[in-house]
C-alpha positions in Angstrom: 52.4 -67.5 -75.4 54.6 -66.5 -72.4 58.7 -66.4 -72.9 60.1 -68.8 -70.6 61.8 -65.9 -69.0 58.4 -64.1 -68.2 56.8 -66.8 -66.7 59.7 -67.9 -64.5 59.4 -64.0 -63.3 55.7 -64.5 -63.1 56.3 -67.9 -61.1 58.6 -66.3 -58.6 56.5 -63.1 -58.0 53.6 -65.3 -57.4 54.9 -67.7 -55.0 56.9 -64.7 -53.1 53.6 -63.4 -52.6 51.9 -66.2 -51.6 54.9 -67.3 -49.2 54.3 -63.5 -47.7 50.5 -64.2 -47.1 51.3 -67.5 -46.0 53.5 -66.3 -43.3 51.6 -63.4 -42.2 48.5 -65.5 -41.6 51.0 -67.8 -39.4 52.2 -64.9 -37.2 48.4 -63.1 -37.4 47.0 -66.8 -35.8 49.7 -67.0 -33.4 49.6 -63.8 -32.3 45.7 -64.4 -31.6 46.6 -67.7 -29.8 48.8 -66.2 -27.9 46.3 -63.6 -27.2 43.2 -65.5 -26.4 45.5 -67.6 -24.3 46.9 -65.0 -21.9 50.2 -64.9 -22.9 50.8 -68.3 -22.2 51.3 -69.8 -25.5 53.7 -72.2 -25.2 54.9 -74.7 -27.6 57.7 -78.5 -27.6 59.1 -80.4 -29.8 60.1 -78.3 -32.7 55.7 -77.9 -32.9 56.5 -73.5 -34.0 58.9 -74.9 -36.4 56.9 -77.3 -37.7 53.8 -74.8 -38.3 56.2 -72.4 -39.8 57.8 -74.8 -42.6 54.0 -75.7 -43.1 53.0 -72.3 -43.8 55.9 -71.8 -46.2 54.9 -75.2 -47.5 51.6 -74.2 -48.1 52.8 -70.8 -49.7 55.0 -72.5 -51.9 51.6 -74.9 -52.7 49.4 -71.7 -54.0 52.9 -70.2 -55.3 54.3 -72.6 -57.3 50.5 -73.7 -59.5 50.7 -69.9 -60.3 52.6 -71.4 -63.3 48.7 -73.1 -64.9 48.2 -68.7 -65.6 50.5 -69.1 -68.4 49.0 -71.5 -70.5 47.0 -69.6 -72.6 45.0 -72.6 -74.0 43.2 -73.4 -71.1 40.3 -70.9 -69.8 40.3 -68.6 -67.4 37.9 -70.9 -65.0 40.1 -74.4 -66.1 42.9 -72.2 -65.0 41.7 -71.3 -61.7 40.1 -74.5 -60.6 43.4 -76.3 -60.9 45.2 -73.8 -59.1 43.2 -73.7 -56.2 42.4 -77.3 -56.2 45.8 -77.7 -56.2 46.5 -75.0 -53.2 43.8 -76.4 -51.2 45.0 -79.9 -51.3 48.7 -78.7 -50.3 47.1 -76.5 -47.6 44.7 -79.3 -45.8 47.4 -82.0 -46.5 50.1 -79.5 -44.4 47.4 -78.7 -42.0 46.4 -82.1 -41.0 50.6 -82.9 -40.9 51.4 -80.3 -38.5 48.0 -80.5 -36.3 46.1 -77.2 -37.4 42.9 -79.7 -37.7 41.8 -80.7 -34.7 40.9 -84.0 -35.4 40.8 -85.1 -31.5 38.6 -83.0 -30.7 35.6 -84.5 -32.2 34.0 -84.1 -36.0 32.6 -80.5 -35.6 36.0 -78.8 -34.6 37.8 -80.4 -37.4 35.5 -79.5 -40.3 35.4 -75.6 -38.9 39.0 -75.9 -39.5 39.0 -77.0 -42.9 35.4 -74.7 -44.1 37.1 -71.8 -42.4 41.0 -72.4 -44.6 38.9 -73.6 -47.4 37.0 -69.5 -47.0 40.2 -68.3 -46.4 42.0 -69.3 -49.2 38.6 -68.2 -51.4 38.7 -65.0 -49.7 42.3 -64.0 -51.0 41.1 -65.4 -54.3 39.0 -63.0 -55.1 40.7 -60.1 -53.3 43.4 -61.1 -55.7 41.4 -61.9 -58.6 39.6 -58.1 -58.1 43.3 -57.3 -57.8 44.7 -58.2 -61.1 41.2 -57.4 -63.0 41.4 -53.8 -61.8 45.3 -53.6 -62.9 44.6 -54.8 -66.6 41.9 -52.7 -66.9 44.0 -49.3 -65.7 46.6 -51.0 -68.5 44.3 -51.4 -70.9 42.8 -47.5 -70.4 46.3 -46.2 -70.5 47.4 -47.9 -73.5 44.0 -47.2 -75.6 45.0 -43.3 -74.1 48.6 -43.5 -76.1 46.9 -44.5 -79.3 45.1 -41.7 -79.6 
């Protein structure tokens, strides 16, 4: 079992990570707004403020789960299927709030949105899954080196 020190250190280099991919996929989609639109993005009503406490919201909701990793008596899978159950509920709930699904625009438009965050959010999964795996394994090769 974790300390209570490690896995607050876990905790915050988690959600510090997810807040950073979080925000660069804010300014990567605006940036390609912005783009496809000409350079005539334009925004009222506190709407960029908005979309940027939702993207640290949702962050902070794949972030802050990170915590379910150190419960060692649950699986690997239970572990992971609450996480990003969890993420994913945070992420569609802050989408639909700030307007990212664009439910006005008919049935189609909307459920792209949410199939292409839902692929998203698998996508860095696994990048980040491969991630870790590959980084206890080069752990695991360099300890089993220093005992012999």
């Amino acid at each position: 079992m974790m300390k209570k020190k490690d896995s607050i250190v876990f905790l915050v280099q988690r959600t510090k990570t997810t807040v950073a991919i979080s925000s660069f996929l804010f300014l990567l989609g605006s940036l390609i707004a912005d783009l496809n639109m000409g350079g005539v993005y334009s925004a009222s009503g506190y709407s960029v403020t908005k979309m940027a406490l939702g993207s640290l919201g949702i962050g902070l909701g794949f972030g802050l789960p990170c915590i379910i990793y150190t419960n060692e008596k649950l699986s690997r899978s239970v572990q992971i299927a609450i996480h990003m159950v969890t993420g994913c509920a945070i992420m569609l709930t802050i989408a639909f709030l700030v307007g990212w699904i664009p439910t006005d625009k008919g049935l189609l438009p909307a459920l792209l949105a949410v199939v292409s965050m839902l692929l998203t959010a698998f996508v860095i999964s696994v990048f980040s899954y491969r991630r870790q795996k590959k980084l206890a394994e080069r752990i695991n090769r360099e300890l089993e080196l220093r005992r012999q």
